[in-house]
Biopython code that builds the backbone (N, CA, C, O; Angstrom):
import numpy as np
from Bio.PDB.StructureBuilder import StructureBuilder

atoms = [
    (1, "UNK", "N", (0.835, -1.178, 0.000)),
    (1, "UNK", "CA", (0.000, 0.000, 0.000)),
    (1, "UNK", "C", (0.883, 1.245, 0.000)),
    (1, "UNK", "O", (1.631, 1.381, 0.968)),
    (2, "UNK", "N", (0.895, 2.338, -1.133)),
    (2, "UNK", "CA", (1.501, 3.416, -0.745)),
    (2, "UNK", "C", (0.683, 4.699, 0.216)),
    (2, "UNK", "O", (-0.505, 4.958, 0.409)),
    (3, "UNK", "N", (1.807, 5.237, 0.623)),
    (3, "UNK", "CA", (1.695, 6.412, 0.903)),
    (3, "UNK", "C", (1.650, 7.694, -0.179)),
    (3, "UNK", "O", (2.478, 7.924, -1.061)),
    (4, "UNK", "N", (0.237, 8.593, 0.198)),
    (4, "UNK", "CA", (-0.496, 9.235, -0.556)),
    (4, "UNK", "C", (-0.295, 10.433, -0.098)),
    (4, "UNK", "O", (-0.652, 10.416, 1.080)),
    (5, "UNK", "N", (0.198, 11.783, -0.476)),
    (5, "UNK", "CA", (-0.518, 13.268, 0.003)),
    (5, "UNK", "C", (-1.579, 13.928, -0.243)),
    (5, "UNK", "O", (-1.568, 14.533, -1.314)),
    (6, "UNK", "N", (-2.608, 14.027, 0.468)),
    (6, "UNK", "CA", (-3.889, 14.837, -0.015)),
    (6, "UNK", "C", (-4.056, 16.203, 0.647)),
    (6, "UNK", "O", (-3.438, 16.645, 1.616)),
    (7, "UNK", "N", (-4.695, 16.587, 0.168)),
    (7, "UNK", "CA", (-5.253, 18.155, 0.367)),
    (7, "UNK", "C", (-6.926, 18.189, 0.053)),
    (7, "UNK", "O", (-7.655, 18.056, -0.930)),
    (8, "UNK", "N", (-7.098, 18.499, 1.779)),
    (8, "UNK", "CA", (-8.950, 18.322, 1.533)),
    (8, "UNK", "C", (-9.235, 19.642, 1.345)),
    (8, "UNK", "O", (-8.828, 20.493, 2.136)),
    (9, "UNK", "N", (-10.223, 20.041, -0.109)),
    (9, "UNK", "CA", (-10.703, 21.038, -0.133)),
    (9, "UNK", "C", (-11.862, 21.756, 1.186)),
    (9, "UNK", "O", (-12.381, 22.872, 1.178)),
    (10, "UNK", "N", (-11.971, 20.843, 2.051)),
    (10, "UNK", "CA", (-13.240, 21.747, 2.760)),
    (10, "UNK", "C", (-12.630, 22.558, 4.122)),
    (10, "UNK", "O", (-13.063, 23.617, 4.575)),
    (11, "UNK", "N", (-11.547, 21.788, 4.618)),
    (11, "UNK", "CA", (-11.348, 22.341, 5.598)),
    (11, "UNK", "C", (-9.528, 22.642, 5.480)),
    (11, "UNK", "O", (-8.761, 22.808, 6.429)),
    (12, "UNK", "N", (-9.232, 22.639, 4.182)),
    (12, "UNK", "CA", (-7.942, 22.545, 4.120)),
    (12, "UNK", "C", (-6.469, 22.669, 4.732)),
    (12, "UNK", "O", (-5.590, 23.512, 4.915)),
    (13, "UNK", "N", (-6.737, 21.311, 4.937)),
    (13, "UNK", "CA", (-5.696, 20.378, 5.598)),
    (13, "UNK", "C", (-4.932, 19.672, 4.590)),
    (13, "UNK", "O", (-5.481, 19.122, 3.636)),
    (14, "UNK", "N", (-3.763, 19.673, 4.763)),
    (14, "UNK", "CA", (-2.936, 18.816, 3.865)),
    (14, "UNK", "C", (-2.373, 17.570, 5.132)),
    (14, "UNK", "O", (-2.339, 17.729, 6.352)),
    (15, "UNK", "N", (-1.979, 16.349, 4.329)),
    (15, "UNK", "CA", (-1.823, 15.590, 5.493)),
    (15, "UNK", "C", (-1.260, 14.041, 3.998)),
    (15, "UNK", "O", (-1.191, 14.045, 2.769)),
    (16, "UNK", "N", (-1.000, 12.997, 5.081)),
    (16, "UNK", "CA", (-0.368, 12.026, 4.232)),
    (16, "UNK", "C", (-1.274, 10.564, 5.175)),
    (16, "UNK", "O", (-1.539, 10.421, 6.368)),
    (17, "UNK", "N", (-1.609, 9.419, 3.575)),
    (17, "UNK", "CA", (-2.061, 7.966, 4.106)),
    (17, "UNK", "C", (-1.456, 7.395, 3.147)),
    (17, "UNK", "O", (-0.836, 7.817, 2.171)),
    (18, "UNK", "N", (-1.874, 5.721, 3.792)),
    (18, "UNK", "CA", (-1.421, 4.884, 3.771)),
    (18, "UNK", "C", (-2.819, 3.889, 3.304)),
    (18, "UNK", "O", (-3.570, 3.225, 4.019)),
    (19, "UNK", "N", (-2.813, 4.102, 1.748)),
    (19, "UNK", "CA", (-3.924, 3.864, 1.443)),
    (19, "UNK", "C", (-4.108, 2.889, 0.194)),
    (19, "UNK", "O", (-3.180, 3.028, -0.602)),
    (20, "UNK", "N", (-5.008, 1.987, -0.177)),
    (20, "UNK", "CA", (-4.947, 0.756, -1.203)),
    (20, "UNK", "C", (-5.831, 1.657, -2.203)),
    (20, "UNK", "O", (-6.685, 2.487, -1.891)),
    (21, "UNK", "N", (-5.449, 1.318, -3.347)),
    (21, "UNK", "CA", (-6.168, 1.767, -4.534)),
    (21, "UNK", "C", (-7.420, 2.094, -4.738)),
    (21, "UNK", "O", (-8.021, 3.025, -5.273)),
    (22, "UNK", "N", (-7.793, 0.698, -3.956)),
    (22, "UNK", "CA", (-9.386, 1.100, -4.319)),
    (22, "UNK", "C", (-10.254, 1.821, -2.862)),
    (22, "UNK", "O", (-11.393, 1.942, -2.412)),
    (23, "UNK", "N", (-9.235, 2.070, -2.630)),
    (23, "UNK", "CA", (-9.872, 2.700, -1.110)),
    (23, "UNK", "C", (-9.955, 4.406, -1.483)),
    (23, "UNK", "O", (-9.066, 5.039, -2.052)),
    (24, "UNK", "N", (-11.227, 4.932, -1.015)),
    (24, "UNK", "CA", (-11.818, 6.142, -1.004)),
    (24, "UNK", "C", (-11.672, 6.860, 0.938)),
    (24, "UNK", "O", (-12.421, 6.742, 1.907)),
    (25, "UNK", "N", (-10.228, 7.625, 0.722)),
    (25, "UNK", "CA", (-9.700, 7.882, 1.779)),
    (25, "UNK", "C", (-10.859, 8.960, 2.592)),
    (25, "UNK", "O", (-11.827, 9.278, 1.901)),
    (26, "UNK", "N", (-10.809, 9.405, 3.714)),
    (26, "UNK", "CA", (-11.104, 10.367, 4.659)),
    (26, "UNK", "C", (-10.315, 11.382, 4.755)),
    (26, "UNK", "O", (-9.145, 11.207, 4.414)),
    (27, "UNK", "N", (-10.771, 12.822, 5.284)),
    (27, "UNK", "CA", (-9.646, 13.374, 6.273)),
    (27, "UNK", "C", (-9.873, 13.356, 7.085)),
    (27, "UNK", "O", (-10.997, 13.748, 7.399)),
    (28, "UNK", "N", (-9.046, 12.924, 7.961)),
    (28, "UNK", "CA", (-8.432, 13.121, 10.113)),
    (28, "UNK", "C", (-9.345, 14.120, 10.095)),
    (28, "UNK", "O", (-10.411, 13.890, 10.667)),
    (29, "UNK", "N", (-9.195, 15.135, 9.598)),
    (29, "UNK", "CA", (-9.408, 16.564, 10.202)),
    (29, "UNK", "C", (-10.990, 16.318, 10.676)),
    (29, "UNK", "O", (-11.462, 15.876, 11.724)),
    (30, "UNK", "N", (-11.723, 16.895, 9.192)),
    (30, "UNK", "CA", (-13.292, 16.520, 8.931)),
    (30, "UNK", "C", (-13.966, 15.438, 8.567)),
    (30, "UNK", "O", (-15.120, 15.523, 8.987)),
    (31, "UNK", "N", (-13.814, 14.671, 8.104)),
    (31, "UNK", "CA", (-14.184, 13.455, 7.361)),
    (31, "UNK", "C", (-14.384, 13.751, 6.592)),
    (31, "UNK", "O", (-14.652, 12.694, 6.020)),
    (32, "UNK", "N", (-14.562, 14.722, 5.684)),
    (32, "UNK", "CA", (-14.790, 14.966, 4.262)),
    (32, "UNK", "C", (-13.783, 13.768, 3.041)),
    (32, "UNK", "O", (-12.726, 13.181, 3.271)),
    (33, "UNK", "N", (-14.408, 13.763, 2.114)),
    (33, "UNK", "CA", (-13.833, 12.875, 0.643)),
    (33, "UNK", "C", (-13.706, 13.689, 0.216)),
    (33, "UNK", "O", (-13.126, 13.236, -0.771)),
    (34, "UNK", "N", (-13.752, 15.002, -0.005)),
    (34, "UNK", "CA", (-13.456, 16.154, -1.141)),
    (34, "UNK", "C", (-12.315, 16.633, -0.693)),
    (34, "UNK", "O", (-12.008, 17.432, 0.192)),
    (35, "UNK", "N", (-11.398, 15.622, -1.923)),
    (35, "UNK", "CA", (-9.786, 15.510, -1.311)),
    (35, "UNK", "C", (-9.021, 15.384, -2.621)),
    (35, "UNK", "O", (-9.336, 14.487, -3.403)),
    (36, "UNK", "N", (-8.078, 16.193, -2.892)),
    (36, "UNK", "CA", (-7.541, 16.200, -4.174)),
    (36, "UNK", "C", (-6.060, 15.924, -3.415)),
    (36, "UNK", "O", (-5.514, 16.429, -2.434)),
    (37, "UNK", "N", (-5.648, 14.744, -4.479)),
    (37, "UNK", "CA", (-4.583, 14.112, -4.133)),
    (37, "UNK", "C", (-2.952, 14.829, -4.856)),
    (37, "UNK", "O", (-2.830, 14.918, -6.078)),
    (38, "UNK", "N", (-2.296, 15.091, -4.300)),
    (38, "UNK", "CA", (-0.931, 15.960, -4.281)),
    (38, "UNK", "C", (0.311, 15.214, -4.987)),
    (38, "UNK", "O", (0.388, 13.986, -4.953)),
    (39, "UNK", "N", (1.252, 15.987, -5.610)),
    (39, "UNK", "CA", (2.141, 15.554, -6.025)),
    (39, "UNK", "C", (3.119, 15.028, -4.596)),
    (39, "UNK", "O", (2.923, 15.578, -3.512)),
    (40, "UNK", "N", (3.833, 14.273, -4.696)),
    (40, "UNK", "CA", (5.326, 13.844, -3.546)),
    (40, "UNK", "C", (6.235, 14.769, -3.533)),
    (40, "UNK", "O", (6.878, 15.125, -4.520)),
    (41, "UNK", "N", (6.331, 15.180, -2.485)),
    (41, "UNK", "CA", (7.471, 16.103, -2.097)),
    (41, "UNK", "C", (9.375, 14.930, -2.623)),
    (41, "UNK", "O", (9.892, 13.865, -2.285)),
    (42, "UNK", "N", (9.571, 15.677, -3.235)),
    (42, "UNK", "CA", (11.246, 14.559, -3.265)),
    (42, "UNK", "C", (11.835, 14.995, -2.099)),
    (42, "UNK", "O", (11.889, 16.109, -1.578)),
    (43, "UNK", "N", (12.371, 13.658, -1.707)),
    (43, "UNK", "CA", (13.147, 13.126, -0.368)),
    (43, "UNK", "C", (14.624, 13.962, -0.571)),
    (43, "UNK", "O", (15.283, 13.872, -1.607)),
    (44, "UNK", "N", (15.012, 14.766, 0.570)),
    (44, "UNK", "CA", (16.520, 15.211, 0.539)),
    (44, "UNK", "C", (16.657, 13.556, 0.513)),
    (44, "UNK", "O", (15.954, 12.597, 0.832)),
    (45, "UNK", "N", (18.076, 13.799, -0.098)),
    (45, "UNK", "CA", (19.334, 12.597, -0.315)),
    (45, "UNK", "C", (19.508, 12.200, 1.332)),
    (45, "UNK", "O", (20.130, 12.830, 2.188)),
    (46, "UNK", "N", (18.903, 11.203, 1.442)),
    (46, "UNK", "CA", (19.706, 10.643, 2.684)),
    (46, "UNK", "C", (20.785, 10.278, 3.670)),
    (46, "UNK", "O", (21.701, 10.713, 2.972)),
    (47, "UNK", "N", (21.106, 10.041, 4.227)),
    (47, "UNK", "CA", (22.617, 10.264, 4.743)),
    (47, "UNK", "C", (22.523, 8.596, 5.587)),
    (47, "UNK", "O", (23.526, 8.396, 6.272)),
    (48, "UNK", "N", (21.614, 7.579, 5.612)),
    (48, "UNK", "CA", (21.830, 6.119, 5.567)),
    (48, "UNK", "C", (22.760, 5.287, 5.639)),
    (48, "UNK", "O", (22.963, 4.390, 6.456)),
    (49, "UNK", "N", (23.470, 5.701, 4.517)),
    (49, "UNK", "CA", (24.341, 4.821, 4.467)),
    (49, "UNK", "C", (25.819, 5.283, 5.323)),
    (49, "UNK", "O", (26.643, 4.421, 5.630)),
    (50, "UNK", "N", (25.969, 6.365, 5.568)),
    (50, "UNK", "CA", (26.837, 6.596, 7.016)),
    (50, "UNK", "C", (26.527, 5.952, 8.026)),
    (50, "UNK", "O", (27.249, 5.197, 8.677)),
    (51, "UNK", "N", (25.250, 6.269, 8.228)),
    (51, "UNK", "CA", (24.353, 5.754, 9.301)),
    (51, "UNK", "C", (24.568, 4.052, 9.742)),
    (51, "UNK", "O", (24.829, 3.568, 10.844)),
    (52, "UNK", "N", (24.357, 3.423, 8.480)),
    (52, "UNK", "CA", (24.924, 2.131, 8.137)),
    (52, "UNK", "C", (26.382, 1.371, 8.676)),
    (52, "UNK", "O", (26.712, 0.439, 9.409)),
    (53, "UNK", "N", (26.838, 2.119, 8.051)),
    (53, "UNK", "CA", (28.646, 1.961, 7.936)),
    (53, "UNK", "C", (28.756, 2.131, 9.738)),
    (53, "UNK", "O", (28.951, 1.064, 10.321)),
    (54, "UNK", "N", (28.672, 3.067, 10.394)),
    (54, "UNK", "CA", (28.912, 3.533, 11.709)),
    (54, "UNK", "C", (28.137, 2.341, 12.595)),
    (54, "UNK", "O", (28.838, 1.715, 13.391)),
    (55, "UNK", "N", (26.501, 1.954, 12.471)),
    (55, "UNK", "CA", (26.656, 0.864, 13.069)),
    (55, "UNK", "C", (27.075, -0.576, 13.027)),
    (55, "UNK", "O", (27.036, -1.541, 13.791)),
    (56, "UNK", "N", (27.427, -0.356, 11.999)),
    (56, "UNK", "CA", (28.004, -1.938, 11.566)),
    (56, "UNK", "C", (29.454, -1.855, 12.238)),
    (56, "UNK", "O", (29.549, -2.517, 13.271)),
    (57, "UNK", "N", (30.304, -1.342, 11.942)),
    (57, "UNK", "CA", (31.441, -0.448, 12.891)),
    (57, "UNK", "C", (31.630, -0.927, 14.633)),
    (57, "UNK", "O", (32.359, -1.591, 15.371)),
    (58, "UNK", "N", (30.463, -0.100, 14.642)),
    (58, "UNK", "CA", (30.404, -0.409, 16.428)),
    (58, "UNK", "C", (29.861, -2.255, 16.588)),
    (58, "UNK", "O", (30.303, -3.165, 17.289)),
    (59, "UNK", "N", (29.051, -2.216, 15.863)),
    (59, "UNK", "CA", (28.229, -3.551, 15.807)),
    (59, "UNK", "C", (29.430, -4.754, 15.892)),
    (59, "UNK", "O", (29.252, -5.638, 16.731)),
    (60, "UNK", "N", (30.158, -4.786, 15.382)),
    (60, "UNK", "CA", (31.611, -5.703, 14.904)),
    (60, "UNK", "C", (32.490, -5.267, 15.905)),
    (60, "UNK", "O", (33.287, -6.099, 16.339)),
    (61, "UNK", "N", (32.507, -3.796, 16.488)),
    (61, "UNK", "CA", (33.576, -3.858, 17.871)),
    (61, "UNK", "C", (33.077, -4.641, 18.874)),
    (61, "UNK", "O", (33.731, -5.546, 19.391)),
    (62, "UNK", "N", (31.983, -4.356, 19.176)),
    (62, "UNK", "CA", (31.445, -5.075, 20.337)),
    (62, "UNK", "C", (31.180, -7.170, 20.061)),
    (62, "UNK", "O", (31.082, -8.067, 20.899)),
    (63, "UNK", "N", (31.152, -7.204, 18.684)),
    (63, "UNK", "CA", (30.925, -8.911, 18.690)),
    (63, "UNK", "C", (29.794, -8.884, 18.261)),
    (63, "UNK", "O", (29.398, -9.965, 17.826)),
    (64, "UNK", "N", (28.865, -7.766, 18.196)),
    (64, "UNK", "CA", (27.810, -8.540, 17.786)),
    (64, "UNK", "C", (27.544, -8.457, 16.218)),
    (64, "UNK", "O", (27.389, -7.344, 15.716)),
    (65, "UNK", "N", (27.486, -9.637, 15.409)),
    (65, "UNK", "CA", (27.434, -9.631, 14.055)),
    (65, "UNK", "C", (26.037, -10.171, 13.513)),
    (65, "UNK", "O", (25.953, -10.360, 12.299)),
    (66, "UNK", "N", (24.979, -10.423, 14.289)),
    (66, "UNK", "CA", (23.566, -10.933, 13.235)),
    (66, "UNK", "C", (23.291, -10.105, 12.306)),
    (66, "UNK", "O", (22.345, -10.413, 11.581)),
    (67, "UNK", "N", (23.935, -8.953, 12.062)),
    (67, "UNK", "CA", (23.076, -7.571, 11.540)),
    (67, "UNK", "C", (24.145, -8.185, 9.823)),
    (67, "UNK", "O", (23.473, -8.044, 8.802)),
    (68, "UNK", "N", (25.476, -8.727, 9.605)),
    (68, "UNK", "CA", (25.890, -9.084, 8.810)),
    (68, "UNK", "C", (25.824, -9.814, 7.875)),
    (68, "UNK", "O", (25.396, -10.728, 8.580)),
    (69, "UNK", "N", (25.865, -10.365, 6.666)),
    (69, "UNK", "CA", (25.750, -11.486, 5.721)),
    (69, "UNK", "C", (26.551, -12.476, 6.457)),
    (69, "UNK", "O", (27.171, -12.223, 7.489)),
    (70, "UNK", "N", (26.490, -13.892, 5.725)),
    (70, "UNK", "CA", (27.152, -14.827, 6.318)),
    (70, "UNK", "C", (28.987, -14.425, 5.341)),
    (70, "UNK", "O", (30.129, -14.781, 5.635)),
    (71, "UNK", "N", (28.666, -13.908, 4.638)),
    (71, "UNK", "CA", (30.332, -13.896, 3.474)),
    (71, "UNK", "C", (31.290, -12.712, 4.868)),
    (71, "UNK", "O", (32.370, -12.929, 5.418)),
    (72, "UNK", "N", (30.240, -11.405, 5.056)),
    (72, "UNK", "CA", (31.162, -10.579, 6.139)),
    (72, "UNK", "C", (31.326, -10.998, 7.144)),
    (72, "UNK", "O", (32.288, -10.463, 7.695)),
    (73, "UNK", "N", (30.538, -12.224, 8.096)),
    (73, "UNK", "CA", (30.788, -12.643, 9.109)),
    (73, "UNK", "C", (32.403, -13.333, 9.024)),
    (73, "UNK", "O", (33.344, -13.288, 9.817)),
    (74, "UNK", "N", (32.253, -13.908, 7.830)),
    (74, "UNK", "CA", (33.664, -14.854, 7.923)),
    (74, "UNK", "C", (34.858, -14.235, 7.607)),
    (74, "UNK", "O", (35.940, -14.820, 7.658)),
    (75, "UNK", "N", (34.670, -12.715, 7.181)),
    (75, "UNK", "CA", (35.846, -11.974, 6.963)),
    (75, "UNK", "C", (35.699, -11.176, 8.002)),
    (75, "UNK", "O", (35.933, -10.010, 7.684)),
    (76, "UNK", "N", (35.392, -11.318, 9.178)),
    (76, "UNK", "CA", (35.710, -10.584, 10.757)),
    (76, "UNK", "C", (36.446, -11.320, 11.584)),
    (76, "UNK", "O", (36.722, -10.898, 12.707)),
]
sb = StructureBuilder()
sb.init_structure("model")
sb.init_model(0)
sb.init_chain("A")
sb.init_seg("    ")
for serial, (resi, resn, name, xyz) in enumerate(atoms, 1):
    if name == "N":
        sb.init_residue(resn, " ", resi, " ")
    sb.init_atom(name, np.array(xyz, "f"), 0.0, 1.0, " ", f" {name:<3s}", serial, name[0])
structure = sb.get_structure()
């Protein structure tokens, strides 16, 4: 199921779901359906994979390796 941005014309609220195709969403706000659905904001570039690297890092100082493949386990 993706995540959707809408903008309800009645009480205008912008807001984000988690919604199946054939589903005819609500808003939180009012319950209104008179909801025009929004383009996606693009994601700043993430910074993850630092994020990554650093706990895997600590993860391997301390011993603990489940978070690894079995190929990096055997090259620790």
């Amino acid at each position: 199921m993706p995540i959707f941005d809408y903008h309800c014309c009645d009480c205008d609220a912008d807001f984000e779901l988690l919604v199946m195709s054939s589903t005819i969403p609500n808003c939180p706000q009012c319950s209104s359906q008179h909801l025009e659905k929004q383009l996606s904001r693009v994601a700043a570039p993430g910074r993850s994979a630092g994020l990554m690297a650093r706990g895997r890092a600590q993860a391997a100082k301390e011993g603990h390796l489940s978070n690894f493949s079995a190929a990096e386990r055997k090259s620790r």
